[in-house]
C-alpha atoms as one frame of an Amber mdcrd trajectory, in Angstrom:
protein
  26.127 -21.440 -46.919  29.350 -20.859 -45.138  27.664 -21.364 -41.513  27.590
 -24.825 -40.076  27.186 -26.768 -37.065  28.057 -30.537 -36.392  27.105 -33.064
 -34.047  28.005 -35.136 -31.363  28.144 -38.926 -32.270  24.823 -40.413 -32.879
  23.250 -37.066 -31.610  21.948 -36.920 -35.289  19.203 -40.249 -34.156  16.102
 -37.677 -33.103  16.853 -35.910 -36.419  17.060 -38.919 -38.857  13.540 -39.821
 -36.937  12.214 -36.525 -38.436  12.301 -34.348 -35.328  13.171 -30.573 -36.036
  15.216 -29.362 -33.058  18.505 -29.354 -31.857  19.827 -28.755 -28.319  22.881
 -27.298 -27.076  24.740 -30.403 -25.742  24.268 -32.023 -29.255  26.546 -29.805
 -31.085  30.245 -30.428 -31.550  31.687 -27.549 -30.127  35.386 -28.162 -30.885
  34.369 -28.947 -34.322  31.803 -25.878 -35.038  31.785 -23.724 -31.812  28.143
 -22.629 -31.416  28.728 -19.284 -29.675  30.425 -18.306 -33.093  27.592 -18.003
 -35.017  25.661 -15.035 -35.218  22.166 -15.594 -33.516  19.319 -15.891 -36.019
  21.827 -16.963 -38.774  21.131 -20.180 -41.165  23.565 -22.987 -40.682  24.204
 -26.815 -42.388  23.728 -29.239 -39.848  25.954 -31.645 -40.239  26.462 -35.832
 -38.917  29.609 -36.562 -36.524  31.003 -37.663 -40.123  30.164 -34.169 -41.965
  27.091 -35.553 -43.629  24.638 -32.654 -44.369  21.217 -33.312 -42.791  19.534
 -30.261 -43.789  19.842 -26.416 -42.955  18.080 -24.776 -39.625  18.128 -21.300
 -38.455  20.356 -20.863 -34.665  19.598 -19.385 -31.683  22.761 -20.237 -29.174
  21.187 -18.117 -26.456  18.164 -20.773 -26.557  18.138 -24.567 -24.816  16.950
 -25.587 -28.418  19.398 -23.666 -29.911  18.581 -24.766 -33.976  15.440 -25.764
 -35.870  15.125 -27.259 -38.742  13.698 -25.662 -41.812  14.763 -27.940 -44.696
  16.320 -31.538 -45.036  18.189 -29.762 -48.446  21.670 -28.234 -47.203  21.118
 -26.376 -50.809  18.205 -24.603 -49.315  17.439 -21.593 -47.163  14.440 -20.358
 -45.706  13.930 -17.276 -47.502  11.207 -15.798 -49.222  10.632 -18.342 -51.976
  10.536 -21.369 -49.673   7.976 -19.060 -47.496   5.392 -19.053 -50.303   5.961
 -22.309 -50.761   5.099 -23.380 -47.513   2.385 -20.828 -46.964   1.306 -22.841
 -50.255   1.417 -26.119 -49.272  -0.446 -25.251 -45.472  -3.262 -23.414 -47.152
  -3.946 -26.326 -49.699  -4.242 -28.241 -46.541  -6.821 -26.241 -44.874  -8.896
 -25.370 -48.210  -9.693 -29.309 -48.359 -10.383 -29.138 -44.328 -12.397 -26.035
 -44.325 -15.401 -24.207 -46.226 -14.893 -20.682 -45.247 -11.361 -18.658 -44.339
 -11.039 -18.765 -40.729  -8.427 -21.191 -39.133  -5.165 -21.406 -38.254  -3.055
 -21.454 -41.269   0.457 -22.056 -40.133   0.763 -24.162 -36.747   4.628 -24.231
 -36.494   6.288 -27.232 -36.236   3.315 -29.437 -37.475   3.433 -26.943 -40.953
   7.389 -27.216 -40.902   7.923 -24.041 -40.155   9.380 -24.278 -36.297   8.345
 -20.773 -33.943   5.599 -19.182 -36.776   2.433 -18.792 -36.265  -0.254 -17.724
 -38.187  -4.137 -17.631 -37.701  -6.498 -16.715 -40.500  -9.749 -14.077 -40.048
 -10.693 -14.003 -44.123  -8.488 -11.569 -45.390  -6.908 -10.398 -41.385  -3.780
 -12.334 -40.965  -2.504 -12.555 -37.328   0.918 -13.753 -36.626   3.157 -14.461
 -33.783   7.069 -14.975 -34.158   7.719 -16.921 -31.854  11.572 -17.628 -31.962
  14.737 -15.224 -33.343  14.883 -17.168 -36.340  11.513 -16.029 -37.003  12.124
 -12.739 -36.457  14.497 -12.390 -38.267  12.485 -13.191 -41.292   9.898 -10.766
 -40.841   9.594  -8.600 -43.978  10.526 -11.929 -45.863   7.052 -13.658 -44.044
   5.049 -10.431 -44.594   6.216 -10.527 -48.094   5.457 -14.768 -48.506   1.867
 -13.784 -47.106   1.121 -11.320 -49.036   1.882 -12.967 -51.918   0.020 -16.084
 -51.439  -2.859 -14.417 -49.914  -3.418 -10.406 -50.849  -4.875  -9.556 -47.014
  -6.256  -6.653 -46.786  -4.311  -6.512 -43.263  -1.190  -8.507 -41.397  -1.102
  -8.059 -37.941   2.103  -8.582 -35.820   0.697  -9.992 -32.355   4.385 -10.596
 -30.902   3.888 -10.770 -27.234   3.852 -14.525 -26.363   6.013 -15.236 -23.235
   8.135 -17.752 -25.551   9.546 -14.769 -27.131  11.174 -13.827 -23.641  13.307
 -17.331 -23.788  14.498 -16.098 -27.344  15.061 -13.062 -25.574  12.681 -11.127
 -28.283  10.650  -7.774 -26.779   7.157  -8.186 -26.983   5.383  -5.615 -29.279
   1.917  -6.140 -31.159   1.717  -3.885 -34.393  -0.191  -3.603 -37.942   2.816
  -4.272 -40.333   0.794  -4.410 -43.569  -2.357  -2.877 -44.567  -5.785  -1.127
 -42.715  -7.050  -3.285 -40.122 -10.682  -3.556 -39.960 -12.280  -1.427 -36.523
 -14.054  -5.278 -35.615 -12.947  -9.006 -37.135 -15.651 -11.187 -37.344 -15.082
 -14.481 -37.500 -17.674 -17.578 -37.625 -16.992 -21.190 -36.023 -19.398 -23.886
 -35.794 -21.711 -21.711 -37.456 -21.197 -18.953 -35.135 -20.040 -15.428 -35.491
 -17.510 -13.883 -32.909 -15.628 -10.619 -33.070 -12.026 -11.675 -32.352 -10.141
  -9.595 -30.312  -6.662  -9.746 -31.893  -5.030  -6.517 -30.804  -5.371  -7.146
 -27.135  -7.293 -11.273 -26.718  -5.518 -13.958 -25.417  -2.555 -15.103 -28.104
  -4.232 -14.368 -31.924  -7.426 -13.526 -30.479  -9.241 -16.646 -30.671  -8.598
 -20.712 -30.308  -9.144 -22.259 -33.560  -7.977 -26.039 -32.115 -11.480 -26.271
 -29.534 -13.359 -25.897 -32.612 -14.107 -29.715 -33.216 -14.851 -30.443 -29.457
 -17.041 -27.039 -29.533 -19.203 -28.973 -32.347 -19.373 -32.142 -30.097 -20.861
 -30.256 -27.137 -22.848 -28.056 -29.665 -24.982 -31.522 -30.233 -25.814 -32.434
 -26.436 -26.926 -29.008 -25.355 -30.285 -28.651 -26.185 -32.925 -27.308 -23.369
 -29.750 -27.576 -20.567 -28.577 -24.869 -18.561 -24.547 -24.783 -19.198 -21.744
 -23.212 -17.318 -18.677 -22.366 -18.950 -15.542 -21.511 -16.724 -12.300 -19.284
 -17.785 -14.630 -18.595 -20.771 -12.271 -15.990 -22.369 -14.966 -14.471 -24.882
 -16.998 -17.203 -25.263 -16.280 -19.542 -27.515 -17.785 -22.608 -26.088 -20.540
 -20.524 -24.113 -21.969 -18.525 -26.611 -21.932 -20.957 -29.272 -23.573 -23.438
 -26.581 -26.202 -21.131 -26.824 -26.974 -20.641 -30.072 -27.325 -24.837 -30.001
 -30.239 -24.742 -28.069 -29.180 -24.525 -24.495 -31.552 -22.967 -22.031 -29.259
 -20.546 -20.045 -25.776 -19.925 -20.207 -23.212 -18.692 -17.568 -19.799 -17.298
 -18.755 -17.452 -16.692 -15.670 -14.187 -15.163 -16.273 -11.455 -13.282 -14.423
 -11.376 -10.566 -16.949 -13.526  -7.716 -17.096 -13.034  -7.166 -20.768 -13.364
 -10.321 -21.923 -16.880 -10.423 -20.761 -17.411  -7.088 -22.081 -17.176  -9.374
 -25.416 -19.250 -12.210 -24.301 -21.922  -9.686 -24.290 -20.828  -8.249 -27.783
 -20.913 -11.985 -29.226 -24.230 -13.465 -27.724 -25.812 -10.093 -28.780 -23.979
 -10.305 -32.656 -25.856 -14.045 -32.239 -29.615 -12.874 -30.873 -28.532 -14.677
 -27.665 -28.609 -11.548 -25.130 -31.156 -13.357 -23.101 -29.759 -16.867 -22.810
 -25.626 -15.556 -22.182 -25.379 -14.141 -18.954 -21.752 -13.383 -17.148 -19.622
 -13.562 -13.750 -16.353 -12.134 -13.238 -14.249 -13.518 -10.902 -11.408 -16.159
  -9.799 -12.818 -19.728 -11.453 -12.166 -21.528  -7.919 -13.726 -18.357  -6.227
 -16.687 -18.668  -8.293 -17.828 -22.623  -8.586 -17.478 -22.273  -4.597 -19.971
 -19.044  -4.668 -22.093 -20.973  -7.025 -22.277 -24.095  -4.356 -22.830 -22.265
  -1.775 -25.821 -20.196  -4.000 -27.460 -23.929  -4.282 -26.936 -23.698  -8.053
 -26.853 -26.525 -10.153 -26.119 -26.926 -13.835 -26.653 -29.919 -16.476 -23.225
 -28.802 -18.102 -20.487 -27.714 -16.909 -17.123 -26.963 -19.148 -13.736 -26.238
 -18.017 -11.165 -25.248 -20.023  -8.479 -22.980 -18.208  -5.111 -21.796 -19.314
  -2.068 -24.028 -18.889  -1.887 -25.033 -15.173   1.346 -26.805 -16.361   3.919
 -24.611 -18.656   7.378 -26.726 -17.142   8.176 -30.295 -16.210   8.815 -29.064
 -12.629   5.079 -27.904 -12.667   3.662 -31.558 -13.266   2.991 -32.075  -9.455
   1.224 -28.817  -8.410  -0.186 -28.777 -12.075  -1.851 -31.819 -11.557  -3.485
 -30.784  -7.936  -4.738 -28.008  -9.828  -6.558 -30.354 -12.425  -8.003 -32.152
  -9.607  -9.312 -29.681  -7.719 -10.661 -27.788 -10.493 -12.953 -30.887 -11.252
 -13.853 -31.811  -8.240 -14.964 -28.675  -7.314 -17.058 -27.966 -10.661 -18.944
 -31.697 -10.260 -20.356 -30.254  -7.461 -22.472 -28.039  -9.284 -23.688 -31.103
 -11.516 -27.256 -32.521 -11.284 -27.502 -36.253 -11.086 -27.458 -37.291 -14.282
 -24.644 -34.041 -15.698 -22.034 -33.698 -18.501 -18.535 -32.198 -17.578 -15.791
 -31.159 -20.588 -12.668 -30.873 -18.817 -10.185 -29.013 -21.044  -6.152 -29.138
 -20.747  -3.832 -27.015 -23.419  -0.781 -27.952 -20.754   1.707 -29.656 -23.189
   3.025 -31.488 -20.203   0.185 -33.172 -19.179  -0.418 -36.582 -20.348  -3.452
 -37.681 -21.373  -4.011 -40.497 -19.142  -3.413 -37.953 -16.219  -6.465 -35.928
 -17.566  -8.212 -38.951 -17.110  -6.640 -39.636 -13.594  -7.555 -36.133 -12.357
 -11.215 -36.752 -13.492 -11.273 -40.145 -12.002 -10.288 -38.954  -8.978 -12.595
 -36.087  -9.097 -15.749 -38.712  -9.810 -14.672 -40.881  -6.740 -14.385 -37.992
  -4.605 -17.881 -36.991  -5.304 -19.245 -40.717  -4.595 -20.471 -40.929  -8.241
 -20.148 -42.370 -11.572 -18.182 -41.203 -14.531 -18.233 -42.281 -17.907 -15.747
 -41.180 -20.400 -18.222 -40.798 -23.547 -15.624 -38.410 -26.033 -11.705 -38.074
 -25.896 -10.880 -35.303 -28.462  -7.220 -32.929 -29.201  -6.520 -30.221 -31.121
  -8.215 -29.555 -34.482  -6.790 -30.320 -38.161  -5.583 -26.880 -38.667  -3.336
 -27.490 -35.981  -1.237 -30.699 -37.051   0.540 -32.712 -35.090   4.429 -33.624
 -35.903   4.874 -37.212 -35.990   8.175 -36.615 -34.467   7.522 -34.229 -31.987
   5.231 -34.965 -29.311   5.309 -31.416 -27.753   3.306 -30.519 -30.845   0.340
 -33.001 -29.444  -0.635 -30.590 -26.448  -4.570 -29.858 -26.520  -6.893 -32.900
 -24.294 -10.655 -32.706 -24.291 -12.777 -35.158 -22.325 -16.715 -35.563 -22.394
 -17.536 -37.368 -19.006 -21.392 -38.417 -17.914 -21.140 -37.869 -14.433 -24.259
 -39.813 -12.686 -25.355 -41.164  -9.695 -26.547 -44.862  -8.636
């Protein structure tokens, strides 16, 4: 490989640790100018004393402008270390998981930095979510099929990370005849997953183990579910013996499917829904004099930048202070955060805060992440991003 990139003295300490990525004040420019290699190409990263420490595709439009795809300078990404990733990641989930639906290839935590992949049976969804990626297309299509004969790949490349790469944003069918619905089942649940035009793949694999906490404590009690996409938590709440549910969403057509799913369940008459801002909403519903025995929030990233963390935060606290309102005495809040930034102890802070506000109790009864299928990189914390708390909120 004739590309290669060095670094700065003792720049090479996050990679010896095991992290993947490098930024763009790490290189040695004088040595290996960065600009001069073609964007997307494979390069040997080298030690300030022209040790090889492994090969990564570049990027030197992007802050991380290299990731790391092998500790071998020997090897390259390519279609034969594809299929033998794709190999070692399903292995993985086949000992985590009875039936085919899960994400197969989270990334980082699966060593393969910017691809993603989520499994529905034999519907593959992917997002390329970085140049390097991208530039392997036909090569992953290729790995896929080979590992796993779907009867259909789908190409859902319109993530707003692909705007830092400076990637268009396009969702096609690259391989195969894609089903007219995907059904999926979770929890022991079926769902018809969007994945043209849902939320990222269509559905979030990593709630599935805090769904099947809740699932257990629902019995007889009537459950809200905020930002409740097309009802993952709600529906399946549901079909676990809750009394009534109450999906409120801002989309129209994302409700449209929390109909389809409580209906492909039996559940028409426990799922009802409410469209509408979530802050909008839980105010309406206090006003209304409604009260709930569950309430679960679990909105998009309030937090997608450091210099978010302060109005980010407000926005965590308000969101649970307002939605204990609507708690009876003795009530059971999840509050949900997929911000990356936000630390789990702050979670905990905004809930705190939230409790105390209200002149009640809380008791933090179940602290859960992201699920197995989406593992988390020892050396990367970013990869860590999904917080889930169960909180009794009572009164004396």
């Amino acid at each position: 490989m004739s590309e290669r990139l060095r670094l700065k003295k003792n720049a090479d300490r996050r990679l010896k640790a095991g992290h993947l990525w490098l930024y763009s004040n790490e290189i040695d420019i004088e040595a290996t100018p960065l600009k001069g290699i073609e964007p997307g190409a494979q390069a040997v990263i080298e030690a300030a004393n022209g040790k090889a420490m492994g090969v990564a595709y570049v990027n030197p439009h992007s802050l991380i402008c290299a990731r790391v795809v092998s500790r071998d300078a020997n090897v390259r990404l390519d279609r034969s270390l594809l299929v033998h990733r794709f190999n070692q990641a399903l292995a993985l989930r086949k000992q985590l998981f009875e039936k085919p639906f899960y994400r197969l290839v989270h990334g980082e935590g699966d060593l393969l930095p910017g691809l993603i992949v989520d499994r529905f049976d034999d519907v593959l969804v992917v997002q390329l979510n970085t140049l390097g990626m991208e530039m392997l297309a036909g090569e992953i299509v290729a790995a896929l099929d080979k590992v796993l004969s779907p009867r259909a790949i789908v190409f859902k490349n319109d993530s707003s990370g692909r705007r830092q790469e400076q990637l268009e944003r396009q969702v096609e069918v690259v391989h195969g005849d894609l089903p007219e619905q995907i059904v999926l089942e979770e929890n022991g649940v079926r769902f018809v997953a969007p994945v043209l035009d849902g939320q990222k793949t269509g559905w979030f694999y990593d709630h599935r183990a805090n769904r099947a906490w809740l699932n257990g404590l629902v019995a007889g009690k009537r459950v809200l579910d905020v930002f409740s996409y097309v009802g993952g938590w709600g529906v399946q709440a549901a079909a676990h013996g809750a009394s009534e549910v109450l999906c409120i969403d801002s989309s129209g057509v994302a409700l449209e499917r929390v109909v389809e799913n409580a209906a492909l369940n039996g559940l028409a008459e426990k799922v009802s829904i409410g469209e509408g801002d979530a802050f909008e909403a839980l105010a309406a519903l206090k006003a209304d004099g409604e009260q709930f025995d569950v309430v679960i929030l679990d909105p998009p990233a309030f937090i997608r930048k450091r210099k978010d963390i302060p109005n980010g935060e407000r926005a965590y606290s308000r969101l649970n202070r307002e939605a204990m309102r609507l708690l009876g005495r003795d009530g059971l809040l999840l509050s949900a955060s997929c911000s990356m930034h936000l630390a789990p102890e702050r979670l905990v802070e905004c809930v705190r805060g939230a409790v105390r506000h209200q002149d009640r109790h809380g008791q933090v009864i179940y602290q859960g992440g992201q699920g197995p299928d989406h593992p988390v990189h020892p050396a990367i914390p970013e990869t860590s991003y999904l917080k889930a708390l169960g909180v009794r909120v009572f009164r004396d």
